[in-house]
C-alpha positions in Angstrom: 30.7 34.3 -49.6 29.1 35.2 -52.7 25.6 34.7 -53.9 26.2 31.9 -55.6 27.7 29.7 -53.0 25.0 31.0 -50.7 22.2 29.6 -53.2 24.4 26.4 -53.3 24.5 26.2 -49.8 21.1 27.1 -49.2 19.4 24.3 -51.6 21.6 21.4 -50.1 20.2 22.5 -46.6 16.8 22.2 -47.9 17.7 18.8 -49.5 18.9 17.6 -46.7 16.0 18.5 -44.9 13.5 17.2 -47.3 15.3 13.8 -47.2 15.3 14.0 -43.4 11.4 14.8 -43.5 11.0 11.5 -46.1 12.9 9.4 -44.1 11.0 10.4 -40.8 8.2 9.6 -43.1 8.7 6.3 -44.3 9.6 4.8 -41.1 5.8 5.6 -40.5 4.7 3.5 -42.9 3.9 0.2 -42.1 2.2 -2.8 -44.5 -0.2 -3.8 -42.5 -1.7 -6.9 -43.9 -3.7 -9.9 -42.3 -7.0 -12.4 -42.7 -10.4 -11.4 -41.6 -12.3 -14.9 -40.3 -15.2 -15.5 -38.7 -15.1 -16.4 -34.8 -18.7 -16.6 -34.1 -18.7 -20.3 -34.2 -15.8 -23.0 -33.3 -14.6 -23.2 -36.6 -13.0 -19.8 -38.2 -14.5 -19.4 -41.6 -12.7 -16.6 -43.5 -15.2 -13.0 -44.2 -14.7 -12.4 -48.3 -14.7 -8.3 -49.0 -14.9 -7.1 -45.9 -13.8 -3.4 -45.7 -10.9 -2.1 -44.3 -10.9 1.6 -43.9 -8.5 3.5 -42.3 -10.3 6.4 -39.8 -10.2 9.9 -40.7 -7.9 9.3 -44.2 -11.1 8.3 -46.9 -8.8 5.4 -48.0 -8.9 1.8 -47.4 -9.5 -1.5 -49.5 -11.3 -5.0 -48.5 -10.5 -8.7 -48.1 -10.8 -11.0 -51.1 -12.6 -14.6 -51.4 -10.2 -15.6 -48.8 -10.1 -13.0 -46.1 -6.8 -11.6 -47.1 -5.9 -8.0 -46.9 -2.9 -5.9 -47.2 -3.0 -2.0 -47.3 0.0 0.6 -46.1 -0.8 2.4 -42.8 0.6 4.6 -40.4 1.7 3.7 -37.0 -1.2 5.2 -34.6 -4.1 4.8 -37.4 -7.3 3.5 -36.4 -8.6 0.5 -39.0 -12.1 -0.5 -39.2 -13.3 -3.9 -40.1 -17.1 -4.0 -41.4 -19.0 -6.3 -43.2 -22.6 -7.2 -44.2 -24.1 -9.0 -41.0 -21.3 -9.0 -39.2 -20.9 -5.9 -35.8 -18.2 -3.5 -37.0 -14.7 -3.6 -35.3 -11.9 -1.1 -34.6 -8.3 -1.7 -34.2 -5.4 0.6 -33.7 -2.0 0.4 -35.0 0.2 0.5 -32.7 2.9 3.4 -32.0 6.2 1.6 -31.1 6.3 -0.5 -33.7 10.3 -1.5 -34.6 9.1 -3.0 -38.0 7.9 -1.8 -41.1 5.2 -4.5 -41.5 2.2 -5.4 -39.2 0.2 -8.8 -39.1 -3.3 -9.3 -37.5 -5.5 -12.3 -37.8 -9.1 -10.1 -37.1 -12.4 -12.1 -35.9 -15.3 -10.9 -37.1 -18.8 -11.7 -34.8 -21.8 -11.9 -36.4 -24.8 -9.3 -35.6 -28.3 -10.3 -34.6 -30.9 -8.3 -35.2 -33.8 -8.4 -33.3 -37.0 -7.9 -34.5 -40.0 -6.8 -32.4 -41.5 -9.3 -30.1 -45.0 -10.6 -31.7 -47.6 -11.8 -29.8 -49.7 -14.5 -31.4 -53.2 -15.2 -29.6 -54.9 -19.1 -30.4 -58.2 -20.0 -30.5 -59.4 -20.5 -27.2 -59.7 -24.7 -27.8 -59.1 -27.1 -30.6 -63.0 -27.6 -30.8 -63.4 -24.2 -31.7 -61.0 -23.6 -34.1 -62.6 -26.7 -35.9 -65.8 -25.3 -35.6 -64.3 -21.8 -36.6 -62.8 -23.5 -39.8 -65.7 -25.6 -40.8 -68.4 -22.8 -40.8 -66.0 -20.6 -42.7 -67.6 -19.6 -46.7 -65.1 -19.2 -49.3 -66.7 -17.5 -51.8 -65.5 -18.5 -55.4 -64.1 -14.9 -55.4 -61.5 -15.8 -52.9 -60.8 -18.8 -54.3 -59.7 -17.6 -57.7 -58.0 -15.0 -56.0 -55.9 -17.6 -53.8 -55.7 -19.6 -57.4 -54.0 -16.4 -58.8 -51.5 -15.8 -55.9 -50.7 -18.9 -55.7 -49.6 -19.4 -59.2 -46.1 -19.6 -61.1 -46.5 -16.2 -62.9 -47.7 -14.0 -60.0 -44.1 -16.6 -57.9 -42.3 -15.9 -60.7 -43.1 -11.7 -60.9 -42.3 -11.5 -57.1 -39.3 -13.3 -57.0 -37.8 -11.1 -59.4 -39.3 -8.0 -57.9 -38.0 -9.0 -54.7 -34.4 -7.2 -54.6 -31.1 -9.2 -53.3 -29.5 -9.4 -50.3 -26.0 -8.7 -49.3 -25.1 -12.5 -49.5 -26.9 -13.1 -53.2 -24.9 -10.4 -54.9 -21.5 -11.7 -53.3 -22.5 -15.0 -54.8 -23.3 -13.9 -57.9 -20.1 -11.8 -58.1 -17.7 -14.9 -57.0 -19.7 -16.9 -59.8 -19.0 -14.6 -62.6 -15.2 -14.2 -60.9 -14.6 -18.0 -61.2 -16.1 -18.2 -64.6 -13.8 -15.7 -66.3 -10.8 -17.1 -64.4 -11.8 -20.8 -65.7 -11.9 -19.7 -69.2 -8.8 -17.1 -68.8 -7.0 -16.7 -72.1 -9.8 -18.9 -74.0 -13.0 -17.9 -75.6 -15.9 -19.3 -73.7 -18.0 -21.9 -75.4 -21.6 -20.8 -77.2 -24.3 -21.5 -75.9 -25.3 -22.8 -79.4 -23.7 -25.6 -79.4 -25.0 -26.8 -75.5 -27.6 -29.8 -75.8 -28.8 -28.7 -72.3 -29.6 -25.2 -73.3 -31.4 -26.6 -76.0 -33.7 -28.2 -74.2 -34.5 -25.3 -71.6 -35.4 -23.6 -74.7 -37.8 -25.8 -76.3 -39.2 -26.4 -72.2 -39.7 -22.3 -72.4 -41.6 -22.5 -75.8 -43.5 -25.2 -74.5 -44.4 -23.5 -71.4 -45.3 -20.6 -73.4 -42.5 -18.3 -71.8 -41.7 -16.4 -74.8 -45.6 -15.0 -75.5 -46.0 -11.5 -75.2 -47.5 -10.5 -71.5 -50.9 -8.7 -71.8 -50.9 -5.7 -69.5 
């Protein structure tokens, strides 16, 4: 045999091989795909964007609006299931599977959190408290004060300070989602044209909203 046949035979052995190894390979892929609900309560409620990692790999994906997921695993991979107020789940794929796809309806529980216990102590009667509450002074000083916390600026500058939870941005994100897919392959309308915005405006400049803050 000369070198050329060798070389022949020699790279349709390792082609062989190779497709052996891919074959062996793909029948340990599996589709695994399911929904993600909520079975805290009686009525299953589907979990949007929860993640769905798989262990050990740094890959995954999430559901969507409707708890849907689909994402290619290996048979033996451990998937976990975690979402925003919700207690974090693992499932395993199993080993015999005879198919290359893989349902699973998940339920998600929702996770308390328990604050510490707080202790309040009353007065010691009704009477007292009323007499309490009668003799107390508020000085003018406190009552501007309480005047000043209490008003729409100082709401106003907390509420936006105040950041968002978990909940508020997904809301926010499926409101933006369902506004470009409403006006899909359209422009939007201006603003410019929108009675309604009209009048929030001239209810702004009224209210003095566009006056510059002093510091």
């Amino acid at each position: 045999m000369n070198f050329k046949a060798l070389f022949l035979f020699a790279l349709v052995l390792l082609c062989s091989e190779a497709v052996i190894a891919q074959e062996d390979i793909d029948k340990n892929l599996v589709q695994f795909s399911g929904m993600v609900l909520d079975g805290t309560d009686a009525e299953l409620i589907p979990v949007p964007f929860t993640n769905v990692i798989v262990k050990g790999k740094g890959r995954g994906t999430y559901s969507d609006f409707n708890g849907f997921f689909s994402i290619v695993v290996e048979k033996g991979d451990t998937i976990e299931f975690s979402a925003v107020g919700y207690k974090t789940v693992h499932y395993g794929i199993p080993t015999d599977l005879d198919d290359n796809r893989y349902s699973l309806v998940q339920l998600m529980t929702r996770d308390t959190i328990n604050l510490p216990e707080t202790v309040v102590f009353p007065w010691p009667s009704k009477e007292h408290f009323k007499l309490e509450f009668l003799a107390m002074d508020v000085t003018s000083e406190m009552e501007a004060r309480a005047l000043r916390n209490v008003a729409n600026e100082t709401l106003e500058r907390m509420r936006s300070a105040v950041p968002s939870d978990g909940r508020e941005h997904a809301n926010y994100y499926l409101r933006q989602q369902a506004r470009s897919y409403y006006y899909i392959g359209q422009q939007p309308p201006m603003n410019i044209f929108n009675p309604i915005a009209w009048k929030q405006f001239f209810d702004s400049w009224k209210r003095g909203d566009f006056k510059k803050k002093k510091k």
